[in-house]
ChimeraX commands (.cxc) that place a marker at each C-alpha (Angstrom):
marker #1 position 26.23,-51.72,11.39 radius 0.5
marker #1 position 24.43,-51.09,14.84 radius 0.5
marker #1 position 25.70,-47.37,14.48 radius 0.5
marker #1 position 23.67,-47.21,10.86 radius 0.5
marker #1 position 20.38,-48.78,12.50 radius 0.5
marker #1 position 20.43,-46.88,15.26 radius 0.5
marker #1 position 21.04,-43.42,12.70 radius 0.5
marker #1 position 18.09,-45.19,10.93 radius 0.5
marker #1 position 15.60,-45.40,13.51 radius 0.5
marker #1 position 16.16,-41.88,15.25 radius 0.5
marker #1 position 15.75,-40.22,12.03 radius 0.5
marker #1 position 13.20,-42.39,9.83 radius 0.5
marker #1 position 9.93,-40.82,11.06 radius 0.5
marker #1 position 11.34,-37.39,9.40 radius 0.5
marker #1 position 11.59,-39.69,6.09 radius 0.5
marker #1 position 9.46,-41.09,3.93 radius 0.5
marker #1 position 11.68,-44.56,3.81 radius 0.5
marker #1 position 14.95,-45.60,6.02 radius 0.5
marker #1 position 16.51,-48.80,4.65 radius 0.5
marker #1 position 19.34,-50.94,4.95 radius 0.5
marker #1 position 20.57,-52.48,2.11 radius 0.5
marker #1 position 24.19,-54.31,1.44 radius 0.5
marker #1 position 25.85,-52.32,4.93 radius 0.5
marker #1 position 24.41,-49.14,3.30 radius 0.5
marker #1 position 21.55,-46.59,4.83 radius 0.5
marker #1 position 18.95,-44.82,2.43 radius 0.5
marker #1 position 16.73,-42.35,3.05 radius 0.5
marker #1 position 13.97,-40.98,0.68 radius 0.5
marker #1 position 12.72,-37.91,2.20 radius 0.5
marker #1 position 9.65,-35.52,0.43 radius 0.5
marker #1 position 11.24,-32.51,-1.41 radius 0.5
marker #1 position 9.93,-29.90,1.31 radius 0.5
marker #1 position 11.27,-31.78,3.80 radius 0.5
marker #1 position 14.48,-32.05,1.84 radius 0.5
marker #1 position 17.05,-29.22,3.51 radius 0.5
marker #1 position 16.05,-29.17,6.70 radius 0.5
marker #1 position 16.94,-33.51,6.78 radius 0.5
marker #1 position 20.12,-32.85,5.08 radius 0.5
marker #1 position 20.93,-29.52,7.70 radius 0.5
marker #1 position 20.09,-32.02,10.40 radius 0.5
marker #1 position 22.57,-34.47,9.04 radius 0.5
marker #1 position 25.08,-32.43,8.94 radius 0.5
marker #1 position 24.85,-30.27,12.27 radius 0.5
marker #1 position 22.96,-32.89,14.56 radius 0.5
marker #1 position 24.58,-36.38,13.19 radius 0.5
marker #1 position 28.15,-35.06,11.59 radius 0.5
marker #1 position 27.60,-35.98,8.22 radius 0.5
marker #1 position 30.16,-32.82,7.26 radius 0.5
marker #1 position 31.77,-34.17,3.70 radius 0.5
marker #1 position 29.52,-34.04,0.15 radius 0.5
marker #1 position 30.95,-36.69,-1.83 radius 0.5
marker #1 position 28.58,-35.86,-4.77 radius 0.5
marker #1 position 24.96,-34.92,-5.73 radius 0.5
marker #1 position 24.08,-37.16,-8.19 radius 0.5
marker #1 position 20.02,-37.13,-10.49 radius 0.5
marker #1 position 18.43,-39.88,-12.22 radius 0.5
marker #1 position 15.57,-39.56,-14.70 radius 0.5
marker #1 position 12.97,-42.41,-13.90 radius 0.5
marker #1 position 10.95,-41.09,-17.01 radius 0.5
marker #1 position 7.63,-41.88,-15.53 radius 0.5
marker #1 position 4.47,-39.43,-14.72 radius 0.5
marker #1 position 4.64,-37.22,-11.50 radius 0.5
marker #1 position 7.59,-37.35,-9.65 radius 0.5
marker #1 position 10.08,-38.27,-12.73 radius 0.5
marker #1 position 13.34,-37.06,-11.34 radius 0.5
marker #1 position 15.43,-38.28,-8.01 radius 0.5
marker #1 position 18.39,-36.17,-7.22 radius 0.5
marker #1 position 20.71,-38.22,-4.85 radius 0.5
marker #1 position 22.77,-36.88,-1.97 radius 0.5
marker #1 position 25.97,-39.01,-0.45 radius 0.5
marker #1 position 27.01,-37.80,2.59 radius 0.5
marker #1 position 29.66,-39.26,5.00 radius 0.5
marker #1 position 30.87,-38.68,8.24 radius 0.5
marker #1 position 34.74,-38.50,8.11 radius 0.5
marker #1 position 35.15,-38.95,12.23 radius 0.5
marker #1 position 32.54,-41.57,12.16 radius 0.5
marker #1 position 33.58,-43.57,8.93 radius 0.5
marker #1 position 29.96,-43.49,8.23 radius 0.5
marker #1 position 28.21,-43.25,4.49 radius 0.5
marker #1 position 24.85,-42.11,3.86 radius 0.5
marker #1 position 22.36,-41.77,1.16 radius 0.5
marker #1 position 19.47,-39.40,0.88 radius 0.5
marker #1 position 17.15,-39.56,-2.21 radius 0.5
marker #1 position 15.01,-36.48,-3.20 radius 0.5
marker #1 position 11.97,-37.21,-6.08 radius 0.5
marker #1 position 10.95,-34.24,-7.56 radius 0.5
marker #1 position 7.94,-33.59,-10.45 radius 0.5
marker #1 position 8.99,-32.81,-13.74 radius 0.5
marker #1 position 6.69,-29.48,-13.43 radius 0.5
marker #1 position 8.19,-27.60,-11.12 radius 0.5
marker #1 position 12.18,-29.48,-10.88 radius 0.5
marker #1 position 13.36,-27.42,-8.34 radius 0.5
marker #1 position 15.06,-28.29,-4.76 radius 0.5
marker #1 position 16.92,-26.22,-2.07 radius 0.5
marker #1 position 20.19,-25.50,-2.70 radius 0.5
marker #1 position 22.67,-26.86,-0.08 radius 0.5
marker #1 position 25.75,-25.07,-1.16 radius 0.5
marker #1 position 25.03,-23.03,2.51 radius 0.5
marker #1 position 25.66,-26.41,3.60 radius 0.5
marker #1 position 28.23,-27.77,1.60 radius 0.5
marker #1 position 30.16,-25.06,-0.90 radius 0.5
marker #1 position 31.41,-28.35,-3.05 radius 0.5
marker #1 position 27.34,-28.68,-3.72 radius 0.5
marker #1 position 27.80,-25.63,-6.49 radius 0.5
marker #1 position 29.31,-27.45,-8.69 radius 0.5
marker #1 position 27.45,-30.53,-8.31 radius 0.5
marker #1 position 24.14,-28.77,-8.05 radius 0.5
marker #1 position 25.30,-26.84,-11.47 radius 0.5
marker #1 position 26.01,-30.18,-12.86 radius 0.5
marker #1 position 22.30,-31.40,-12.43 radius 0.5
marker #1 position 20.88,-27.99,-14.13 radius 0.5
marker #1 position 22.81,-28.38,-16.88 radius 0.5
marker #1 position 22.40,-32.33,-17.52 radius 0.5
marker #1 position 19.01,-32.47,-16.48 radius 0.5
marker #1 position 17.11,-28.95,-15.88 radius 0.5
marker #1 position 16.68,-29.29,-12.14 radius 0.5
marker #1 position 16.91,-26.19,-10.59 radius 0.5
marker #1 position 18.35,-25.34,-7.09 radius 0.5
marker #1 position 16.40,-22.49,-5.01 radius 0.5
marker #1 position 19.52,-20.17,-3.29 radius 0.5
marker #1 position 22.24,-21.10,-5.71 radius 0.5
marker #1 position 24.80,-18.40,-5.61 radius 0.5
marker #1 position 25.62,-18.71,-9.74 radius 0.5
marker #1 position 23.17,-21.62,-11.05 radius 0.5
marker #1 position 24.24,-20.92,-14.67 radius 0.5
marker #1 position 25.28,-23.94,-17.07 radius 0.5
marker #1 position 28.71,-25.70,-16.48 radius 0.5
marker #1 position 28.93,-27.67,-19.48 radius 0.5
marker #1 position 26.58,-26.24,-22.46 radius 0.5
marker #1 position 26.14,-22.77,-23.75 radius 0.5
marker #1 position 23.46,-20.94,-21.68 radius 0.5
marker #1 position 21.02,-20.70,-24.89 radius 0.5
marker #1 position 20.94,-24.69,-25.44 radius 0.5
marker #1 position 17.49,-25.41,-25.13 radius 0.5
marker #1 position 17.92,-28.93,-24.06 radius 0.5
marker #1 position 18.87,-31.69,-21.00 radius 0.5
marker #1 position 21.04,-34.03,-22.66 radius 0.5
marker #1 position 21.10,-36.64,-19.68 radius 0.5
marker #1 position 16.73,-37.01,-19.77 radius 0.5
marker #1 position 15.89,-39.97,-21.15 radius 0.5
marker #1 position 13.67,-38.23,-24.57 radius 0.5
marker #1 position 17.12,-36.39,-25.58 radius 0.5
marker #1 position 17.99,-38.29,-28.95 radius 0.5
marker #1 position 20.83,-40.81,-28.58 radius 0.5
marker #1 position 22.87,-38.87,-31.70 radius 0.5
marker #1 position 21.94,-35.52,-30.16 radius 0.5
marker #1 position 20.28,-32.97,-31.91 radius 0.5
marker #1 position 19.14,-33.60,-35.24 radius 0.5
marker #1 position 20.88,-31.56,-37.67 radius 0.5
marker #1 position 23.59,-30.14,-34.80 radius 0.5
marker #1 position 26.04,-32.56,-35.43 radius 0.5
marker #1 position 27.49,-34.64,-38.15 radius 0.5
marker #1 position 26.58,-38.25,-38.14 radius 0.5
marker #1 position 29.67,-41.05,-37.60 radius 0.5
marker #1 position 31.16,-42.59,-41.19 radius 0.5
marker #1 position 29.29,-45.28,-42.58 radius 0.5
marker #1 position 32.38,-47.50,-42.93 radius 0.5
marker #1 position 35.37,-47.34,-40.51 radius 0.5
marker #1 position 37.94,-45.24,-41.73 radius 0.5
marker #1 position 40.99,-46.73,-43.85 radius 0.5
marker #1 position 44.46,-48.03,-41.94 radius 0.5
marker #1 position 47.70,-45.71,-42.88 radius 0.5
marker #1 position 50.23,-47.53,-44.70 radius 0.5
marker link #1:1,2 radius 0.2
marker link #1:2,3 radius 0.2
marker link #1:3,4 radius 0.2
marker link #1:4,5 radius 0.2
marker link #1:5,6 radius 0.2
marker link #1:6,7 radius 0.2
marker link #1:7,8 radius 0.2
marker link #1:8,9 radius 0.2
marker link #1:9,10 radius 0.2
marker link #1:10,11 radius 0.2
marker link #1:11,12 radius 0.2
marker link #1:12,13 radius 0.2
marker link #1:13,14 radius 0.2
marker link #1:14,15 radius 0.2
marker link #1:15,16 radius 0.2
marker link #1:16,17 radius 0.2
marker link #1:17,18 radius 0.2
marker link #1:18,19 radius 0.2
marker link #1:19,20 radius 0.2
marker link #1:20,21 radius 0.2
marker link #1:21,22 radius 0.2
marker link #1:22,23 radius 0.2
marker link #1:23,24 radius 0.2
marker link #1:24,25 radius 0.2
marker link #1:25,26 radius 0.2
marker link #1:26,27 radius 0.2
marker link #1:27,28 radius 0.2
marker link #1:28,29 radius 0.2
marker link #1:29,30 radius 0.2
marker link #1:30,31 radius 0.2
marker link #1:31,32 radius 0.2
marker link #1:32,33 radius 0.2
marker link #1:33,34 radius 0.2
marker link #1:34,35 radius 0.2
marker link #1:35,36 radius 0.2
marker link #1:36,37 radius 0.2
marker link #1:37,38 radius 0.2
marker link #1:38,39 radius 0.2
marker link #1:39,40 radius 0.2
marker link #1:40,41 radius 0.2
marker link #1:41,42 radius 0.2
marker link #1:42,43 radius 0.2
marker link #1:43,44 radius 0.2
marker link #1:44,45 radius 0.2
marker link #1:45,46 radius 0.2
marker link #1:46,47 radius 0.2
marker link #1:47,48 radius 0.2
marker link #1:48,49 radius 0.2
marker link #1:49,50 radius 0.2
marker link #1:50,51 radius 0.2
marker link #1:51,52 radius 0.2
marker link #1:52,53 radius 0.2
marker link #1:53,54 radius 0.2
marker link #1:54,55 radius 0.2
marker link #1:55,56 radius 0.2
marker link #1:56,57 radius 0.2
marker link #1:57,58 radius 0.2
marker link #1:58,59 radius 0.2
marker link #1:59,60 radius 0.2
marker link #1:60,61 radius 0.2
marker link #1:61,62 radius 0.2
marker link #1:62,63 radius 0.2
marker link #1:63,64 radius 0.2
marker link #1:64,65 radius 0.2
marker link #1:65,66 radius 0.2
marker link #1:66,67 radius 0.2
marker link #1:67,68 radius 0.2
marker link #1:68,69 radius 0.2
marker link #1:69,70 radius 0.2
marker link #1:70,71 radius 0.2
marker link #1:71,72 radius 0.2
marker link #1:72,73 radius 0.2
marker link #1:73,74 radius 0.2
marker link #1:74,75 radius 0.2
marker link #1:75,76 radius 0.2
marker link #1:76,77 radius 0.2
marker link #1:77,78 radius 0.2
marker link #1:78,79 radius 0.2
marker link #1:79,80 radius 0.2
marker link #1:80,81 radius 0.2
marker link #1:81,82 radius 0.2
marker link #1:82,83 radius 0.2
marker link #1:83,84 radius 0.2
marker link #1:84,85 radius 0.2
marker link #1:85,86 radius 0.2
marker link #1:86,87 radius 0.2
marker link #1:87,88 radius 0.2
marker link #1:88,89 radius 0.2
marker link #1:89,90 radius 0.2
marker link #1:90,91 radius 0.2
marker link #1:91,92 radius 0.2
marker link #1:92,93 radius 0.2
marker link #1:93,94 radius 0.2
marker link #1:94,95 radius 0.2
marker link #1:95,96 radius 0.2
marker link #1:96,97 radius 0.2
marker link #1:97,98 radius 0.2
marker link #1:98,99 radius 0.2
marker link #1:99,100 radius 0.2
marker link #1:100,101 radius 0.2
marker link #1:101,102 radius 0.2
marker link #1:102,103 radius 0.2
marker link #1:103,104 radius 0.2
marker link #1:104,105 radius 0.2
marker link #1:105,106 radius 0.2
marker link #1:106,107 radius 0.2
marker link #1:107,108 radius 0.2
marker link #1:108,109 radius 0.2
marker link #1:109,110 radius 0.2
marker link #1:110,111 radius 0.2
marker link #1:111,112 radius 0.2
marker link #1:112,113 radius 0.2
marker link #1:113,114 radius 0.2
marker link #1:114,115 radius 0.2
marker link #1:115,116 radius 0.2
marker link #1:116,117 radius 0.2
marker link #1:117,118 radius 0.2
marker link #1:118,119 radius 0.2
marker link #1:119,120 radius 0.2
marker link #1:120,121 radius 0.2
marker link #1:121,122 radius 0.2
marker link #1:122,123 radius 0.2
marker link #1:123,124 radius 0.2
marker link #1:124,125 radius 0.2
marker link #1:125,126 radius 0.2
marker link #1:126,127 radius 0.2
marker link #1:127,128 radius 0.2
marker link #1:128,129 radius 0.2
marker link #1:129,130 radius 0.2
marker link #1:130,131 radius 0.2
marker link #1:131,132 radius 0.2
marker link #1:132,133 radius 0.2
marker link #1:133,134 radius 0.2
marker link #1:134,135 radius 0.2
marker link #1:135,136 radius 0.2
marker link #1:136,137 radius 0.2
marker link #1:137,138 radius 0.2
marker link #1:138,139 radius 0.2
marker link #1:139,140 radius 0.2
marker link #1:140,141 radius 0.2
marker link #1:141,142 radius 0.2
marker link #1:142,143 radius 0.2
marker link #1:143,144 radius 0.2
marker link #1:144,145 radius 0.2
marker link #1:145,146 radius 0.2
marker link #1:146,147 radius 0.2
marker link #1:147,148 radius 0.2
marker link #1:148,149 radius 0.2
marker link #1:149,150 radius 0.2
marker link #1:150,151 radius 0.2
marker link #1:151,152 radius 0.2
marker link #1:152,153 radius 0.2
marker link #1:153,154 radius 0.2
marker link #1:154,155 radius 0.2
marker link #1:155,156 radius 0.2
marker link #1:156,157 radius 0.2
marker link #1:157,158 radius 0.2
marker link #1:158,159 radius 0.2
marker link #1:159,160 radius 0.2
marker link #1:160,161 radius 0.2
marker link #1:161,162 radius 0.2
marker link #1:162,163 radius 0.2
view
């Protein structure tokens, strides 16, 4: 734990937050500040394995989307967590796939799900959807049942057993 406050205090006046939380360390840095915190992570502090990039949609004016970075240090057996917001205007970050190649996919993963695009992304195409679908099905306006009229709606009654 002393490792994790000390991480926390050289590096929280290049954040906007530093917490400790349940043995865990947060950061919540601005979005232009956003790759050159996560470069120093991983040159200056080890932080040299992506477990995931993960976005949530807070659905709220201004800065409506968070993508979320989880970093560890393997040598260390340290975890971090950065937190990005970014405005539903312009959802766009710095791609860290420079940094991490596994970020691709994740970083596809996020433009696909929820239309947050990643500045420097060697093939930021769609990984689930076909290119042309005009929506984000993980924001929080996409209708539960999808698209109206895209798919068929479940049975009324639950189908009858085999005998």
């Amino acid at each position: 734990m002393s490792s994790l406050v000390s991480l926390m205090e050289s590096l929280s006046s290049q954040a906007v937050e530093a917490r400790i939380h349940a043995g865990e360390l947060t950061f919540q840095v601005d979005r232009a500040n956003q790759k050159a915190f996560l470069h120093l992570l991983k040159e200056g502090y080890g932080f040299d394995y992506l477990v995931d990039i993960g976005a949530t949609d807070h659905f709220e004016e201004g800065l409506r989307f968070e993508v979320v970075y989880n970093l560890v240090n393997l040598s260390e057996r340290q975890r971090v967590r950065v937190k990005v917001r970014v405005p539903e205007q312009d959802p766009t970050l710095q791609s860290v796939v420079d940094l991490w190649p596994a970020a691709a996919w994740h970083e596809r993963e996020a433009y696909d799900m929820m239309g947050i695009r990643f500045l420097g992304h060697p093939d930021l195409r769609r990984i689930y959807l076909p290119e042309d679908f005009g929506y984000h099905p993980l924001r929080k306006e996409f209708p539960l049942l999808g698209i109206p009229g895209t798919l068929p709606l479940p049975p009324k009654e639950p189908p009858k057993p085999y005998h």
